[in-house]
C-alpha positions in Angstrom: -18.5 -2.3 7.7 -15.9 -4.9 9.1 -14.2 -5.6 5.3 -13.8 -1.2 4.9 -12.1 -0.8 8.3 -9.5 -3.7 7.2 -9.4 -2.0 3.9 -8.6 1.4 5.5 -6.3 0.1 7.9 -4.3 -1.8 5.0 -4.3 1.6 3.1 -3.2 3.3 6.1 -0.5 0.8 6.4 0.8 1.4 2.8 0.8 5.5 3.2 2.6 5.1 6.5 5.3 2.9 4.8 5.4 5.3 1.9 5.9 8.4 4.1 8.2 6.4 6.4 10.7 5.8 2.9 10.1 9.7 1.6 11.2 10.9 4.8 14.2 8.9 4.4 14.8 10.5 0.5 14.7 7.3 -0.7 12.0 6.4 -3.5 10.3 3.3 -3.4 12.6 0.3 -4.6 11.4 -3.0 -6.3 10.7 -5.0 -2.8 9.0 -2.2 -1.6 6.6 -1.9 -4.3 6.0 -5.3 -4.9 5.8 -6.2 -1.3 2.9 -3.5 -1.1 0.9 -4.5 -4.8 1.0 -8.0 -3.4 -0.9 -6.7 -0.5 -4.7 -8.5 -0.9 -7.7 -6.1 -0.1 -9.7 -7.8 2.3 -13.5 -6.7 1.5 -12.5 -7.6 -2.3 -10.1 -10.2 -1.6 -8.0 -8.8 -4.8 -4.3 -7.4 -5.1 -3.9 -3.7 -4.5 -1.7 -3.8 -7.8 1.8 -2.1 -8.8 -0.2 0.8 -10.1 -2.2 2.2 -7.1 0.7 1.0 -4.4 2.6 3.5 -6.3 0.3 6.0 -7.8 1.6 9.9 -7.1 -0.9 12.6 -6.1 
């Protein structure tokens, strides 16, 4: 239970930095998105990855 709360909390972390950046009209730039795919998952202890940091719903 401990490892999804971390996990939701990192997620939550990631949409609030991706709303905080499309509120500003800018898209993410290289930092951002490879600061957030670096990002570990802690109940998995693997990378979020490039592709679900910056996967569009």
């Amino acid at each position: 239970m401990r490892d999804k709360i971390c996990e939701i909390t990192m997620e939550n972390a990631l949409l609030r930095e991706g709303a905080r950046l499309a509120e500003a009209a800018l898209p993410f730039a290289v930092p951002e998105g490879e600061a957030g795919s670096a990002a570990v998952s802690s109940s998995t202890g693997t990378q979020y990855g490039l592709a679900r940091v910056c996967r569009v719903r």
